[in-house]
C-alpha positions in Angstrom: 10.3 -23.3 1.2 10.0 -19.6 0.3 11.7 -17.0 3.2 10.4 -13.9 1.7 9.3 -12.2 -1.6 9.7 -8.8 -2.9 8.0 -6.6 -4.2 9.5 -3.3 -6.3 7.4 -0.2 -5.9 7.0 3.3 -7.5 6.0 5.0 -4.5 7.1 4.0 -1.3 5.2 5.9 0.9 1.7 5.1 -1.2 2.8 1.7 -0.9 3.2 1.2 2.9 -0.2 2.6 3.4 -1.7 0.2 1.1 0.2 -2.4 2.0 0.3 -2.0 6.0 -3.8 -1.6 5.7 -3.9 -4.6 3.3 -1.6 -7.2 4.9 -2.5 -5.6 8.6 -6.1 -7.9 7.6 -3.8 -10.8 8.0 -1.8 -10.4 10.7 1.6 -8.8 9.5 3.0 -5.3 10.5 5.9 -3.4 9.4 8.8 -4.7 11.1 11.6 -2.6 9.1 11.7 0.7 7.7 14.7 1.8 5.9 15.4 4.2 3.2 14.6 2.3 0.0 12.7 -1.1 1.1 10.3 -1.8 4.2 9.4 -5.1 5.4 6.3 -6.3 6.4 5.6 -10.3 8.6 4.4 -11.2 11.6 7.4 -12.6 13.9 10.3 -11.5 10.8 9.8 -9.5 7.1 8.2 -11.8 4.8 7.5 -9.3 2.2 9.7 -6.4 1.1 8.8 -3.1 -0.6 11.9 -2.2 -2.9 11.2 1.1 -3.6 12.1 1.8 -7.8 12.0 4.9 -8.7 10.5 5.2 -12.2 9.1 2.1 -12.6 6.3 1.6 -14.8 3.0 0.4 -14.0 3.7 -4.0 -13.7 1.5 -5.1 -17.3 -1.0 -7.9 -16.4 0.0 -10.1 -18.8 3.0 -10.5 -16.7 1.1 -14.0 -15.3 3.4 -13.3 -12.1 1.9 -12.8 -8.7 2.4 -13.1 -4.8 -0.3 -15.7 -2.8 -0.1 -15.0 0.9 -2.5 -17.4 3.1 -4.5 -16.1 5.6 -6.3 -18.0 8.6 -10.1 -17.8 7.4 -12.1 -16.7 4.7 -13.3 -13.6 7.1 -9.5 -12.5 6.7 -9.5 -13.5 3.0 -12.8 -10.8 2.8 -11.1 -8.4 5.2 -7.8 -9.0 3.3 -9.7 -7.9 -0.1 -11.8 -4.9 1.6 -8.6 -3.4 3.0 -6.8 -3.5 0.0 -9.9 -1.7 -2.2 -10.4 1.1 0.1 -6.5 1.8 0.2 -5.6 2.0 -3.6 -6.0 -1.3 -4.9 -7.6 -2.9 -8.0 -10.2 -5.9 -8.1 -9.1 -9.2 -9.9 -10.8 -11.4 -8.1 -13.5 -10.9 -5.6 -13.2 -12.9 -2.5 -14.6 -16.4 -3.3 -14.5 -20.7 -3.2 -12.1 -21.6 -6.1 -11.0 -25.3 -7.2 -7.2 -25.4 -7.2 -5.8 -28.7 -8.9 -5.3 -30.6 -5.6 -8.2 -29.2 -3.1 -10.6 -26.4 -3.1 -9.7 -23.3 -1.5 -11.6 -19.6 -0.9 -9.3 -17.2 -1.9 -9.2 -12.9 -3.4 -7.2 -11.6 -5.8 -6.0 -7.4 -5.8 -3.5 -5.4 -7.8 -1.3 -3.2 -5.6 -1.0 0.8 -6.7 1.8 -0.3 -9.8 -0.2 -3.4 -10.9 1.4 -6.4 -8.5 -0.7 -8.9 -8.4 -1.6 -10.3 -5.1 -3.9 -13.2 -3.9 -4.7 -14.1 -0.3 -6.4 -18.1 0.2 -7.2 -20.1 3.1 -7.2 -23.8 2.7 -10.5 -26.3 4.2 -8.3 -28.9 7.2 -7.0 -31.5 5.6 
């Protein structure tokens, strides 16, 4: 089982907004701010903001990317909204996909420096 991912960043500052507006659709908050990395959860920090100074823009052909679930496809949508109107890119409008073992509705965004993050919610099994 995965603890926590994270996530290097250009910007910190830019980044907390979009995150905290993106992942705030979902249920997590900032729960640590320190000088170079932030984290973000919703009882502990799941995801971390490293802030890198410099770094390039993350190339898409990287095939790397971040899948957070959510509790309903109305957060998947308001996941996907939030991140648009706060800096990030389209790359995968909130929708039903087939995933090798069971269907799922998920969205896919790139942060500010091209991190590629999906948010799904899975039918009951």
């Amino acid at each position: 089982m995965i603890d926590h991912v994270s996530v290097g960043v250009s910007d910190l500052a830019r980044s907390a907004a979009f995150y905290e507006a993106a992942l705030g659709a979902i249920g997590m908050t900032c729960l640590v701010t320190r000088l170079s990395s932030i984290g973000f959860g919703k009882r502990y920090p799941e995801v971390w903001l490293n802030h890198r100074p410099g770094m390039p823009p993350v190339l898409e052909a990287t095939g790397v990317h971040v899948c957070l679930r959510a509790r309903s496809e109305d957060a998947v949508r308001a996941f996907h909204a939030a991140a648009l109107a706060n800096g990030g890119i389209d790359d995968g409008a909130p929708g039903p996909r087939k995933a090798e073992m069971t269907p799922y509705f998920a969205a896919f965004v790139r942060d500010p420096d091209g991190n590629r993050l999906e948010v799904a919610t899975f039918p009951p099994m």
